[in-house]
C-alpha positions in Angstrom: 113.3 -7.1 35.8 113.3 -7.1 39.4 110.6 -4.4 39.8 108.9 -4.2 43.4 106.0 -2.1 41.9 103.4 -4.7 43.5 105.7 -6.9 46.2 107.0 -3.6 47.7 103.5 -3.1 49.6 103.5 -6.7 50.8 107.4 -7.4 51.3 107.6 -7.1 55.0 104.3 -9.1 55.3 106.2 -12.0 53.4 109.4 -11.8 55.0 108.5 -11.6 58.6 110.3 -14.6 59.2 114.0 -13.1 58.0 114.7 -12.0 62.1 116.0 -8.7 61.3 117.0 -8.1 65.0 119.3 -11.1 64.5 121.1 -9.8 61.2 121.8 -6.4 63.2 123.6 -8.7 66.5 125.4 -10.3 63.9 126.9 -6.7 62.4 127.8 -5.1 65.3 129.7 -8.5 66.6 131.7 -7.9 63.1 132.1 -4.5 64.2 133.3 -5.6 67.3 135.7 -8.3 65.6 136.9 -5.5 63.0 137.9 -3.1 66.2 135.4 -0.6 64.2 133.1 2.0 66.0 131.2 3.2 62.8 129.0 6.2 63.6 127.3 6.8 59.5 126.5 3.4 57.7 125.0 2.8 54.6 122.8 0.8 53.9 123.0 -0.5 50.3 119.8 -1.7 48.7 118.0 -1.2 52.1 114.9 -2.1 50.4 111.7 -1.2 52.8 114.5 -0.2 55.5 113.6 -2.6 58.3 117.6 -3.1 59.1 118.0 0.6 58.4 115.5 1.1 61.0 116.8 -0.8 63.7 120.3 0.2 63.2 119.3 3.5 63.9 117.5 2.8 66.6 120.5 1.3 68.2 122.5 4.7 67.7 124.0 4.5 64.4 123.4 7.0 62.0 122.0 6.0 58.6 122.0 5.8 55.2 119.7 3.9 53.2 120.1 3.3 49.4 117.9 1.4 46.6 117.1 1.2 43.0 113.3 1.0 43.9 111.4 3.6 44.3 108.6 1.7 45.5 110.7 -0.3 48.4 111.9 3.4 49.4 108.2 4.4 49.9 108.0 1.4 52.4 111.2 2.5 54.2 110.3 6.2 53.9 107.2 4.9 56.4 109.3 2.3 58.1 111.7 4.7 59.7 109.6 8.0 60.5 110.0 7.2 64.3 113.6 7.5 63.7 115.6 10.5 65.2 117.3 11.8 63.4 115.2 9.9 60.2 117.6 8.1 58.2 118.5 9.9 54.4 117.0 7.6 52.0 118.2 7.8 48.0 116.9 6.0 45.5 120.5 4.6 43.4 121.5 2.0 41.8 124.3 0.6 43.7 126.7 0.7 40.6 125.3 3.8 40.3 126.2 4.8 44.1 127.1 8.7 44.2 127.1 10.4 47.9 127.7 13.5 49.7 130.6 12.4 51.7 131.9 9.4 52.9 130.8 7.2 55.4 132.4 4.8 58.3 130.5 1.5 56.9 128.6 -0.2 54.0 126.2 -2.8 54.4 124.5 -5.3 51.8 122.1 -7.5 53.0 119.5 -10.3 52.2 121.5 -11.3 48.6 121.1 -8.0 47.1 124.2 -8.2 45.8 123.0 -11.5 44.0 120.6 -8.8 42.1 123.3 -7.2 40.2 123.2 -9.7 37.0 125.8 -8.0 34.7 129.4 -8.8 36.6 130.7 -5.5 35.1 127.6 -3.3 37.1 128.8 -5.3 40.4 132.6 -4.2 39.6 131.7 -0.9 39.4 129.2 -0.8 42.5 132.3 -2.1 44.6 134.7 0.4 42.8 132.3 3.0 44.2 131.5 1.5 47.5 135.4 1.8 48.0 135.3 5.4 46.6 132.7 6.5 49.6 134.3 4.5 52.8 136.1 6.2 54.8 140.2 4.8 55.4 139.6 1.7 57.6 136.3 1.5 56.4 134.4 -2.2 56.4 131.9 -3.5 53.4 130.2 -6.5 54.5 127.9 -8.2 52.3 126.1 -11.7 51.6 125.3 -14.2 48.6 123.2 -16.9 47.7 125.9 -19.6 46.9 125.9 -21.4 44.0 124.4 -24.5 46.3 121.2 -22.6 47.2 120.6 -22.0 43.7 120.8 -25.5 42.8 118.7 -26.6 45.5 116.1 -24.5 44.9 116.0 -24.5 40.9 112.2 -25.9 40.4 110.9 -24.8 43.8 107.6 -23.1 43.9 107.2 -21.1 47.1 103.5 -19.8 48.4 103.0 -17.3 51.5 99.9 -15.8 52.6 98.6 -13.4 54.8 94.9 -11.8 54.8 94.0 -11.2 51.5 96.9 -12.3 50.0 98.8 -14.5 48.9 102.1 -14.9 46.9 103.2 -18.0 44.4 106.7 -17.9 43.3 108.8 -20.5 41.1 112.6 -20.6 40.8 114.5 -21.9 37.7 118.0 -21.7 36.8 119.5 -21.3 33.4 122.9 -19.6 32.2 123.9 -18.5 35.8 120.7 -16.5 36.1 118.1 -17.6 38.6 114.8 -16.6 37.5 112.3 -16.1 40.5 108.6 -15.9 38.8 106.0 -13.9 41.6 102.3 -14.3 41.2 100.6 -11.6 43.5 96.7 -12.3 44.4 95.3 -9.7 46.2 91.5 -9.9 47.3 89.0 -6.8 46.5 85.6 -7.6 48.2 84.4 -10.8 46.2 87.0 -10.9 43.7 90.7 -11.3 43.6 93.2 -9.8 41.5 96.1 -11.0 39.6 99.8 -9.0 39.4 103.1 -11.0 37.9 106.8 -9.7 38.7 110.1 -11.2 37.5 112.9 -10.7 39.6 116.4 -12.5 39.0 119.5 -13.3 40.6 123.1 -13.9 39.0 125.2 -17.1 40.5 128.6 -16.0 41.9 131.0 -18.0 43.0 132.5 -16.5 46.1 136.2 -16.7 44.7 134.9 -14.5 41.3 133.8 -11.9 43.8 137.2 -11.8 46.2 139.0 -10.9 42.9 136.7 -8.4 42.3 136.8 -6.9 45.7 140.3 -6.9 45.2 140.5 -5.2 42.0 138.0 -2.4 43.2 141.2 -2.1 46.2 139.9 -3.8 49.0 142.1 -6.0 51.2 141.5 -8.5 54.4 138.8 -9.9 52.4 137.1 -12.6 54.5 134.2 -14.9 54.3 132.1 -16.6 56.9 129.1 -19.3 56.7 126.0 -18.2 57.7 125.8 -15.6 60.2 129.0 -17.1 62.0 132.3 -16.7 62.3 132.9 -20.2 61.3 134.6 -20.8 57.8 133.0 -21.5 54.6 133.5 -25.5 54.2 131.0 -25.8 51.2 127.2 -26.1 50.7 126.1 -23.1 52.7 123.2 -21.4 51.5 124.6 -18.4 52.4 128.2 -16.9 53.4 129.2 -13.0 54.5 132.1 -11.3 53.4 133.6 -8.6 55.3 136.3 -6.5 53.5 138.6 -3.6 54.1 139.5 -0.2 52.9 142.9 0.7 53.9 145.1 3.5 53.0 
């Protein structure tokens, strides 16, 4: 399950649209908000390391972290024009085990959705505590349980030159199964590759008590990329929490 073996070398191609640039405005106003001047940030399940890129661009320097080897490969490609480069290490995020600590930790684009058993997504915020530095901030997002039940039956297609990418959601149990069909052209012929990636349904209250459990306090939440509060049927909220002495 949720294997990037084939999507990895077409992700960004089928993601253009997410506005990266826009996700990284929208941290550093948090920053702001927080009264935090991070200087090392990690990026937790960076994926192909497109927002681990353009954070260190703007100054920061950078972590990136992913279960994917494959995605890693992509980001390892992503960020060579990046000085210093960002470190890259492929973890599981309840699995997370670094050097030192840093001033920041950032989860982006539902990843934390990704983490199906509850008890693995504990322990990767026990540990994300364990590795922030005091007055650290973990800000993260979810696909609320209204996406998923918007979407559950949806079939998806993207395209680009020489392929193209069919994918069905269906929910059942909590668990959103996302079904990819990969076609990718050779010449004359096209060729066929199937992943299964799936997501776990939190409701945003089950995850403040595990954020608080894992010792994080001024747990907030905000509806999508705003600072306005969560009033219900947002596809996504943000939560930004902090580790205090």
């Amino acid at each position: 399950m949720n294997s990037y073996q084939t999507l990895s070398a077409y992700y960004d191609r089928f993601t253009d649209d997410v506005g990266y640039g826009q996700w990284a405005d929208f941290f550093e106003q948090l920053f702001a908000r927080e009264d935090i001047r991070p200087q090392l940030v990690l990026d937790l399940a960076c994926g192909t390391g497109s927002l681990t890129r353009l954070l260190a661009k703007r100054g920061y320097d950078m972590i990136g972290a992913d279960a994917s080897p494959e995605m890693l490969m992509q980001a390892m490609q992503n960020t060579m024009d990046c000085s210093p480069r960002p470190l890259l290490i492929n973890q599981r995020m309840e699995e997370l085990d670094l050097y030192g600590n840093v001033d920041a930790c950032l989860c982006c684009l539902d990843s934390v959705n990704y983490v199906t058993d509850p008890d693995d997504l504990a322990e990767a915020f026990r540990r994300v505590h364990l590795f922030l530095n005091p007055d650290g901030l973990f800000v993260f997002d979810i696909n609320t349980p209204a996406k998923f039940s918007r979407i559950d039956g949806e079939s998806y297609v993207r395209e680009d030159d020489g392929v193209f990418c069919v994918w069905q959601a269906a929910v059942e149990d909590g668990l959103c199964a996302y079904q990819f069909d990969i076609f990718e052209q050779d010449g004359d012929s096209w060729s066929r590759a199937q992943e299964t990636h799936e997501e776990r349904v939190y409701e945003p209250q089950q995850l403040v008590r595990m954020l608080e459990e894992a010792g994080f306090t001024e747990i907030k939440t905000y509806g999508d990329q705003s600072f306005a509060p969560v009033k219900g049927g947002e596809d996504r909220i943000y939560f930004t929490a902090r580790k205090r002495d």
